[in-house]
C-alpha positions in Angstrom: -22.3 12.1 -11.1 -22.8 8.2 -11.3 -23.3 6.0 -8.4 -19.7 4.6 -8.8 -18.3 8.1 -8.8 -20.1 8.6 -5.7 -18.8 5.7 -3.9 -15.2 6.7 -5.7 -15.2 10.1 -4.1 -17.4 9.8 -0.8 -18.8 12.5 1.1 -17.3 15.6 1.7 -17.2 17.0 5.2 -19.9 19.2 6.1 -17.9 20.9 8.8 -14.6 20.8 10.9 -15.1 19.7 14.3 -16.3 21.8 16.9 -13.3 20.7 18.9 -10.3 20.0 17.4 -8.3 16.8 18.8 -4.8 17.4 21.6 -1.8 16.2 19.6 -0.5 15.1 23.2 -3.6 12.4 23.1 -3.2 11.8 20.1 0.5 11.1 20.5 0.1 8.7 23.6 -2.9 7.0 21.4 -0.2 6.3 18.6 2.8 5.9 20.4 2.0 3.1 22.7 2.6 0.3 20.1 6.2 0.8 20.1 6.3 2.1 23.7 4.8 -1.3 25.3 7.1 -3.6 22.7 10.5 -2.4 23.1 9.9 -1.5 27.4 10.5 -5.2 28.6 13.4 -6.3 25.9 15.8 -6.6 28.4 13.3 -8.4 31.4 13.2 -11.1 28.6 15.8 -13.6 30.3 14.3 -13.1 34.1 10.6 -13.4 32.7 11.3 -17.0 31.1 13.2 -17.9 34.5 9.9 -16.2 36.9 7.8 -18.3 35.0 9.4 -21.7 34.3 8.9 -21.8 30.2 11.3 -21.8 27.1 13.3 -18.1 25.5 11.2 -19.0 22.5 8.0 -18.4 24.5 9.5 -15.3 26.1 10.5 -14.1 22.9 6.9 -15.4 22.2 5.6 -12.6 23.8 7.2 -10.0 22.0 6.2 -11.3 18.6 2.4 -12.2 19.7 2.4 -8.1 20.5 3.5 -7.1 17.2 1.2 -9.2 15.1 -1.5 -7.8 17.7 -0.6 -4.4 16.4 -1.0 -5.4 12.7 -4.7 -6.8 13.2 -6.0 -4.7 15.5 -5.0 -1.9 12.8 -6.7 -4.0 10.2 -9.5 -4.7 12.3 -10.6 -1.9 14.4 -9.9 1.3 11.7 -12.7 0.3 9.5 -15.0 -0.3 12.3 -14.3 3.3 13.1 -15.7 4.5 10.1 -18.8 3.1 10.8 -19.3 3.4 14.5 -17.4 6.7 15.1 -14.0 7.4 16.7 -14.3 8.2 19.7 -16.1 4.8 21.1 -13.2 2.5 19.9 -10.5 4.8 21.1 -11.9 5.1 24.4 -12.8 1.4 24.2 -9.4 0.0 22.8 -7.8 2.4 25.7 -9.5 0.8 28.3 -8.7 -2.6 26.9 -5.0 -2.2 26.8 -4.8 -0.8 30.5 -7.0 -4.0 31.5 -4.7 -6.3 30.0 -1.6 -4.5 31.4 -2.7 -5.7 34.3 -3.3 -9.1 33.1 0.2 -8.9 31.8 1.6 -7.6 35.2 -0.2 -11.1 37.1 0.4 -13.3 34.8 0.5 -17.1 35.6 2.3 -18.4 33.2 3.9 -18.1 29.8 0.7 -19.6 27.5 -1.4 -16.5 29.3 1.1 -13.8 29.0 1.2 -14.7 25.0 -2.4 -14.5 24.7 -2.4 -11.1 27.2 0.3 -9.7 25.0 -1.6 -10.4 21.6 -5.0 -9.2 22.1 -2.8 -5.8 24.2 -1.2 -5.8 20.7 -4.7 -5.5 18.7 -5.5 -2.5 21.3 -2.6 -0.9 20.5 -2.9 -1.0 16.6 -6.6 0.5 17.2 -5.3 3.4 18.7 -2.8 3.7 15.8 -5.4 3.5 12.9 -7.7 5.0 14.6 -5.5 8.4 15.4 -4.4 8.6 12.2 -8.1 8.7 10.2 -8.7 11.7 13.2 -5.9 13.6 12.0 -7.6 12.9 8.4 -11.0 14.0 10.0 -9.8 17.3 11.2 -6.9 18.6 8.8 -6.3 18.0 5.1 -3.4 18.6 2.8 0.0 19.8 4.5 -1.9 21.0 7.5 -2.7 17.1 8.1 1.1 16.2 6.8 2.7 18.1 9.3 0.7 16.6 12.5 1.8 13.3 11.0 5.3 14.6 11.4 4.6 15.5 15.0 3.2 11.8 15.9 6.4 10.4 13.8 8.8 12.1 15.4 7.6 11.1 19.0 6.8 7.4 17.9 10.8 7.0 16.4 11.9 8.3 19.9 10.1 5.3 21.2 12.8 2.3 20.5 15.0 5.3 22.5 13.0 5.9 25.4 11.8 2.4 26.2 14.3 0.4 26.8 15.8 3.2 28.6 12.7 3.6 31.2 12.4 -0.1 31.0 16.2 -0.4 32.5 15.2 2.1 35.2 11.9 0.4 35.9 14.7 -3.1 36.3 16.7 -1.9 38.4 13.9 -1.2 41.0 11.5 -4.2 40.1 10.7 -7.0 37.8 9.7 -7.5 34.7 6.0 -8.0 36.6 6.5 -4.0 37.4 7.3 -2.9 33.9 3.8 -4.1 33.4 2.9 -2.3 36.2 4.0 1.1 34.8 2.6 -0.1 31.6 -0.7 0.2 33.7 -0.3 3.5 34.4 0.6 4.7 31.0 -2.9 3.2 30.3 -4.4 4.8 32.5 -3.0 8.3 31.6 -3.7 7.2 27.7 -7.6 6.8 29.0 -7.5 10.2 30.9 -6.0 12.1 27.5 -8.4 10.3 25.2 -11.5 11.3 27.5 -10.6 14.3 27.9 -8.5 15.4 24.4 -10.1 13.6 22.0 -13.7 14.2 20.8 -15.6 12.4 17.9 -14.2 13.7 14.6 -16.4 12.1 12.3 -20.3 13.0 12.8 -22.5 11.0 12.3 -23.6 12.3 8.7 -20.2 11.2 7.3 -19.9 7.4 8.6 -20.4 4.4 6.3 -22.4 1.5 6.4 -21.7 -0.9 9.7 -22.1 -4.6 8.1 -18.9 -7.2 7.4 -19.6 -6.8 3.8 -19.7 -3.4 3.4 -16.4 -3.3 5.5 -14.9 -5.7 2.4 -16.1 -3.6 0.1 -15.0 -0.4 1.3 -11.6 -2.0 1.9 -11.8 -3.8 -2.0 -12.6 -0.3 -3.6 -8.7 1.1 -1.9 -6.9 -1.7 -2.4 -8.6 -1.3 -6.7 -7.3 2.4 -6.2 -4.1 2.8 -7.6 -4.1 6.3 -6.3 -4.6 5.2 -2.7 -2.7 1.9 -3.4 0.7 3.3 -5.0 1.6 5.0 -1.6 0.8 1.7 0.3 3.1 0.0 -1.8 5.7 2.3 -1.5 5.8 2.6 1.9 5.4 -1.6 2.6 8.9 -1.9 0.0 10.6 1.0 2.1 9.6 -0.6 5.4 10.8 -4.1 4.2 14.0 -2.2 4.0 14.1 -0.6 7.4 12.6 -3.5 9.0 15.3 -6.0 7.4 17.6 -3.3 8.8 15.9 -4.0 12.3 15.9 -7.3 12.4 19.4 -8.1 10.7 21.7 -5.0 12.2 22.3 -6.5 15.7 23.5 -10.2 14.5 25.6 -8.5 11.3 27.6 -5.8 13.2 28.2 -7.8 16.5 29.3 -10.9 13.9 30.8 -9.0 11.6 32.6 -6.2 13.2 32.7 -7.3 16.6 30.8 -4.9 17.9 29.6 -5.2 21.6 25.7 -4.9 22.9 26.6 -1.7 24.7 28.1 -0.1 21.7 25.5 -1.6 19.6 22.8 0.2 21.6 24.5 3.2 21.4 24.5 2.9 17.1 20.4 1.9 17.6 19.9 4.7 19.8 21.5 7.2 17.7 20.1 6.5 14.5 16.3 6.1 15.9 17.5 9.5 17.2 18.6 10.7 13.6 15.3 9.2 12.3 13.0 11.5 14.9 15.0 14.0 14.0 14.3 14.0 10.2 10.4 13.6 11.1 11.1 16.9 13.0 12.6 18.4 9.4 9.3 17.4 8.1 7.2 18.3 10.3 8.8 22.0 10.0 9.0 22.0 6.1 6.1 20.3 4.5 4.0 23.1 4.1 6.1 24.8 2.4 8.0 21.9 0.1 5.3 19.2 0.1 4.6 16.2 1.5 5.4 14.3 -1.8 8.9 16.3 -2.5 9.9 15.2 0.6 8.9 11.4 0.6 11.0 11.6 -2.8 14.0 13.3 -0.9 13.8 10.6 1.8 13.5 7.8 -0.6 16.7 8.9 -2.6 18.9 9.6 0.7 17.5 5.9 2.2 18.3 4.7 -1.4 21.6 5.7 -2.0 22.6 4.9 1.5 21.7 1.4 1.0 23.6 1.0 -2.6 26.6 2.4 -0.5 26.5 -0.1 2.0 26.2 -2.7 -0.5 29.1 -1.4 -2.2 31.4 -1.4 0.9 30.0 -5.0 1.7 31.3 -6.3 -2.1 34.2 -4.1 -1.9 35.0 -5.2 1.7 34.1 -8.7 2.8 36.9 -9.2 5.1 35.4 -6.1 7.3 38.6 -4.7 7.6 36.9 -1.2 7.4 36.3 0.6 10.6 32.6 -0.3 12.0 32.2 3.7 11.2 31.6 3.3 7.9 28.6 1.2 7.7 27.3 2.9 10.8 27.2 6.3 9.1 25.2 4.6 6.1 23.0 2.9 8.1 22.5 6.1 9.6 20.9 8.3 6.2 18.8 4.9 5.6 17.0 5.3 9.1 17.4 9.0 8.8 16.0 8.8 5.4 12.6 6.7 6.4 12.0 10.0 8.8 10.9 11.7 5.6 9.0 8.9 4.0 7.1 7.4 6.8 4.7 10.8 7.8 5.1 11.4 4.0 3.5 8.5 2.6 1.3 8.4 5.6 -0.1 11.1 5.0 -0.6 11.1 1.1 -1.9 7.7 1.7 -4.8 9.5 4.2 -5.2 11.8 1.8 -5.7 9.7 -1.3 -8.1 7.4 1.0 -9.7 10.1 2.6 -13.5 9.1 2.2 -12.7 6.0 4.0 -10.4 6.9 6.6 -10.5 4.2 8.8 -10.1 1.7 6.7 -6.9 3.6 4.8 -5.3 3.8 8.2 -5.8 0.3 8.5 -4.6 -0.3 5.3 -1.2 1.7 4.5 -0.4 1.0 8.5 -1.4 -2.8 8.8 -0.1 -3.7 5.4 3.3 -2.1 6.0 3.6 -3.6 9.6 2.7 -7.4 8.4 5.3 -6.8 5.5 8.0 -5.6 8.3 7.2 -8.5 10.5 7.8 -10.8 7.3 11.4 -9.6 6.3 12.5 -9.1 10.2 14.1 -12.8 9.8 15.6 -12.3 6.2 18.9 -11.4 7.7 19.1 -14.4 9.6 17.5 -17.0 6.8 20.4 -15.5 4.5 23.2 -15.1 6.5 25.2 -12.4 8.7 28.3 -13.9 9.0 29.1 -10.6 6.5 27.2 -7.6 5.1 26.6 -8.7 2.0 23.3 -10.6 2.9 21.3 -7.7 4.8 23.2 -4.7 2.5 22.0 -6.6 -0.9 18.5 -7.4 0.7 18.0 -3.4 1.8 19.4 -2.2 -1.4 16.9 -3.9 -3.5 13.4 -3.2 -1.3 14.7 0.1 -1.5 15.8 0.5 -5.3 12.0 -1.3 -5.8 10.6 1.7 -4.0 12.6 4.5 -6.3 11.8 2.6 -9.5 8.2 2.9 -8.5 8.1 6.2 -7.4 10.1 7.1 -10.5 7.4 5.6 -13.3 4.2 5.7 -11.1 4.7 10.0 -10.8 2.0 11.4 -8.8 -1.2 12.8 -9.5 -3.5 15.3 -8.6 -6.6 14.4 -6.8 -9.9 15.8 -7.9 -12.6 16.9 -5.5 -10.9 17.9 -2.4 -10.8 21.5 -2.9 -8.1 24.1 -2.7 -7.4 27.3 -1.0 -9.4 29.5 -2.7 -12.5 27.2 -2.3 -12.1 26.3 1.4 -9.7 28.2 4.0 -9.6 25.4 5.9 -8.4 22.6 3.1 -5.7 22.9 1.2 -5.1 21.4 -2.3 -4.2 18.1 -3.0 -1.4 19.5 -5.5 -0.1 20.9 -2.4 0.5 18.2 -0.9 1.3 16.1 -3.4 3.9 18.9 -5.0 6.9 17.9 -7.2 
C-alpha cells in the first residue's frame, strides 16, 4: 500500500468504544441549532422596541445565528479530529450556555448580534461534532439509522420552538426566552458530561496544525466518492431552503392565506418531514440508506415538477390553497428521506476524517441554504411560478446527478463476515 493510499483510506478503528454515546445527548447536542433559532421568531418585534434599534438588526440577530451555525460546523469538526471529541463538545456546550446568558442581558442590539453569532458557531460544533461520534461508534446502516433518530427530533424543532417560545411570551420577554435558553444549556452540559465519552482514541486522531487541517479537508472535497453526496444534498437543500424562505410571502400573497393558517401548513409539513425521518430510521437496515435517499429524491422531485405545473397551468390562483399545500407537503416529506440518507453515506464515504466530513456535507449544505433563502424574494412572489420553477430545478439538478453519478462500493471498510460489529458499505449504499 502506497503513502497516498494510506492517507486515501486512513486508519481503521482498532476497537469500538468502551462506552457507547446516549442518543438523548447526542440529540440535545444536535438539535439545539434549530431549537435556539426558531424559539424567539415571534419576540422579534418587542426585542427591537426593548432595545431602541432597527427590525433589520432584530432580524439581524436571527441571521448572525445561522451563519454562526455554518462556521462553527466548518471550524470546530476538523479540530475534533485532532483534539478528540469530547473536549470540544463539552467546551462548545459550555460556550453556548455562557452566551445564553449574554443574550438574556443584553444591552443593546450591536451586542446581541455578536452574542447570537459566536452562540451560533457553538451550536454548529455540537452538530459536526455529534455527527463524526455517530461515525466513531457505528458504521453502515447501524450508523444510518441513529442519523434517522437525530433527524427526526431536529425537524420537530421549527414545531416545538416557536410553540414553547409562545408559552415562554406569554409569561415573560423575549429577555426570558433567553433565559430558558440557559437552562437548555445547562441540561445540554449535564447530558454531554455525563452521556457522551470520547469516541475517537487517541491512536486514531490526525495531525493538529492549520495545514494539515487544509489538507485533510482538500483530500474530501478531491473525493468524488465523499464529494457526490455533498453535492447532492447542498442542491436538495437549495430546494427546501428556497421552500423556507419563499413559502410564507408566496402563499400569504398569492392565496391569501393568513399567519395563523400559514403556521398551521409549516407546522404540519415539518411534522410530515419528522415523520419520514422516523420511516427511515425504521427501514434502512433493511432497504439501504442509498435506496432510500433515491426514493426521497424522486417523491421531493416530482412534487416540485407538480407544483410548477399547477403554477404555469394556474397563474390566477384560482385553485384552492390545498393543492399546493399537499405538494409542498411530499417535497418537505421527501427531504425526511434524503437528509439522514446523504448524511449518513456522506459519513461513511469520509469516514477516516470524520470531523472534517461532518463539517463538510453539514457546513456546505447550510451556507448553500442561507444563500437561496432570499431567491423567492429577489424573483418574485406575487405568484408561484418564481419559487415552484426555482425548487423544481435544484431538485431536477439533484435526480440528474444521482441518476449518472450511480453509487459505488467502498473498499476497505469491511463487511459482516469480517467484523460483527461493521457492516458493508454495499449495505448501505444498496440499490
Amino acid at each position: 500500500m502506497t503513502s497516498q493510499q494510506r492517507t486515501r483510506t486512513g486508519p481503521e478503528p482498532s476497537s469500538r468504544p468502551g462506552r457507547i454515546p446516549s442518543m438523548v445527548a447526542l440529540v440535545l447536542l444536535t438539535g439545539v441549532g434549530p431549537f435556539a433559532t426558531d424559539t424567539y421568531v415571534a419576540a422579534l418585534p418587542e426585542l427591537r422596541g426593548s432595545l431602541h434599534t432597527s427590525a433589520t438588526v432584530a432580524q439581524l440577530t436571527m441571521t448572525a445565528f445561522i451563519i454562526g451555525v455554518a462556521a462553527g460546523q466548518l471550524l470546530l469538526g476538523p479540530v475534533s479530529d485532532a483534539r478528540g471529541r469530547r473536549v470540544v463538545v463539552i467546551a462548545t456546550s459550555v460556550a453556548f450556555t455562557l452566551l445564553s446568558v449574554v443574550c438574556a442581558v443584553a444591552p443593546s442590539g450591536g451586542v446581541l448580534v455578536a452574542a447570537r453569532l459566536a452562540q451560533g458557531i457553538a451550536a454548529g460544533s455540537g452538530v459536526a461534532v455529534g455527527r463524526a461520534m455517530v461515525t466513531d461508534t457505528w458504521r453502515g446502516p447501524q450508523a444510518a439509522a441513529r442519523f434517522g433518530t437525530i433527524a427526526s427530533v431536529t425537524f420537530l424543532g421549527p414545531v416545538v420552538a416557536p410553540a414553547v417560545g409562545g408559552l415562554i411570551l406569554h409569561q415573560g420577554t423575549w429577555r426570558t426566552v433567553f433565559a430558558a435558553l440557559t437552562l437548555f444549556g445547562v441540561a445540554m452540559v449535564v447530558a454531554v458530561l455525563l452521556g457522551l465519552p470520547e469516541t475517537l482514541p487517541p491512536e486514531r486522531r490526525q495531525s493538529a496544525g492549520a495545514a494539515d487541517t487544509v489538507a485533510r479537508m482538500g483530500d474530501l472535497l478531491r473525493d468524488w466518492s465523499f464529494l457526490k453526496h455533498v453535492v447532492v444534498q447542498c442542491l436538495a437543500t437549495a430546494g427546501f431552503f428556497t421552500y423556507i424562505g419563499g413559502s410564507s410571502f408566496v402563499l400569504q400573497t398569492v392565496y391569501a392565506v393568513t399567519p395563523g393558517t400559514y403556521a398551521v401548513i409549516f407546522a404540519t409539513n415539518a411534522a410530515g418531514m419528522a415523520g419520514a425521518s422516523l420511516l427511515f430510521r425504521a427501514s434502512v437496515v433493511r432497504v439501504g440508506a442509498a435506496r432510500l435517499r433515491g426514493v426521497g429524491v424522486v417523491v421531493s422531485t416530482s412534487a416540485a415538477v407538480g407544483l410548477l405545473a399547477v403554477a404555469l397551468a394556474d397563474p390566477a390562483a384560482r385553485l384552492p390553497v390545498a393543492l399546493p399545500w399537499a405538494l409542498l407537503a411530499l417535497v418537505v416529506a421527501g427531504m425526511g428521506l434524503v437528509l439522514p440518507a446523504t448524511t449518513a453515506l456522506a459519513q461513511e464515504a469520509g469516514r477516516r476524517a470524520a470531523g472534517a466530513a461532518a463539517a463538510l456535507q453539514g457546513g456546505l449544505s447550510f451556507l448553500v441554504g442561507a444563500l437561496v433563502t432570499p431567491l423567492t424574494g429577489v424573483l418574485g412572489y406575487r405568484t408561484l411560478l418564481p419559487m415552484a420553477l426555482s425548487m423544481a430545478v435544484f431538485f431536477l439538478l439533484a435526480t440528474v446527478l444521482l441518476r449518472f453519478t450511480g453509487t459505488s462500493q467502498r473498499p476497505g471498510l469491511g463487511s459482516p463476515q469480517q467484523r460483527s460489529d461493521a457492516p458493508s458499505w454495499s449495505a448501505v449504499e444498496r440499490e
